[in-house]
C-alpha angles and dihedrals in degrees: 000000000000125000104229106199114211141164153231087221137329126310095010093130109280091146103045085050092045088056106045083058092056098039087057096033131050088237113142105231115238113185091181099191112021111196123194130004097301119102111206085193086063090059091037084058101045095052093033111032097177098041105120111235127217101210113232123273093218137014126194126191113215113069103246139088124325093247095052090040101057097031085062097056092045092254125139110197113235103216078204092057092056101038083047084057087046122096109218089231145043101000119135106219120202121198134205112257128321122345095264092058112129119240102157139011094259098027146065136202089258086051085060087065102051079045099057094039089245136144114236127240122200132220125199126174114216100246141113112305095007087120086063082047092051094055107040080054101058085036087063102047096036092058078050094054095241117166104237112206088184161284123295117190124211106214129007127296154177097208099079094116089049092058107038095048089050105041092041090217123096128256098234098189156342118238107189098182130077104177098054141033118268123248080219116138106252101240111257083231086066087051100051100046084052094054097047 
């Protein structure tokens, strides 16, 4: 089984989450779509130096959704591309942006998960309104029938049994820093979705 990381909006810590999960795991890192000039591998590698990278199977260059980044450079996005650069197991995959980003006409980032046989993950960052984005998330995937392992927070919080009695799916863990990655134990229940 693969991780799928996703997330309640942009630049919430997916990386870093993505890899604290491959520094303390023997996961592989796929980010399928990078947009901008950023490149989440580089951090992957800088936090995770052995951690094997699945180049991307596309790159855009403008900083906004999938869909508007490839339809301005005169790209359409082949989901099969993308599921034939996968491994089955053991992969961390990180998306762009939150779960309802175009990235075609027909489908959306959550779409990609149920694509590519994965369990979602998601990412929130601790500020004003994340738990509405928290909600509308799981809403999404779960309309979708997306297997959900959890819930990882971005930032401290008092709200975890908010969260956690209305989303109906567990907070696994608080990650505080996010410039580093955390010292945190990965959750067994991580582990065990990445050695199915």
């Amino acid at each position: 089984m693969n991780i799928f990381v996703t997330g309640t909006d942009t630049d919430i810590g997916k990386t870093i989450t993505s890899a604290w999960i491959c520094k303390n795991t023997a996961a592989s890192y796929f980010k399928p779509i990078q947009t901008g000039d950023d490149s989440d591998a580089n951090t992957i590698i800088q936090f995770s130096p052995t951690t094997h990278i699945i180049p991307n199977a596309y790159r855009l260059k403008a900083p906004l959704s999938v869909y508007d980044a490839a339809h301005l450079e005169g790209i359409d996005i082949d989901v099969d591309t993308i599921k034939r650069q996968c491994p089955p197991n053991n992969t961390v995959i990180e998306g762009a942006g939150g779960a309802l980003v175009p990235i075609t006409k027909n489908i959306m980032m959550a779409d990609l998960i149920n694509f590519l046989n994965a369990k979602a993950l998601i990412v929130a960052k601790s500020k004003l309104g994340f738990l509405n984005h928290i909600f509308l998330t799981i809403g999404v995937l779960r309309a979708r029938n997306i297997d959900i392992l959890g819930i990882i927070l971005n930032g401290n919080t008092t709200l975890i049994d908010t969260i956690e009695h209305f989303s109906r799916c567990k907070v696994l863990a608080t990650l505080t820093d996010l410039t580093a990655v955390s010292n945190e134990p990965i959750p067994t229940s991580i582990k065990t979705a990445l050695t199915l």
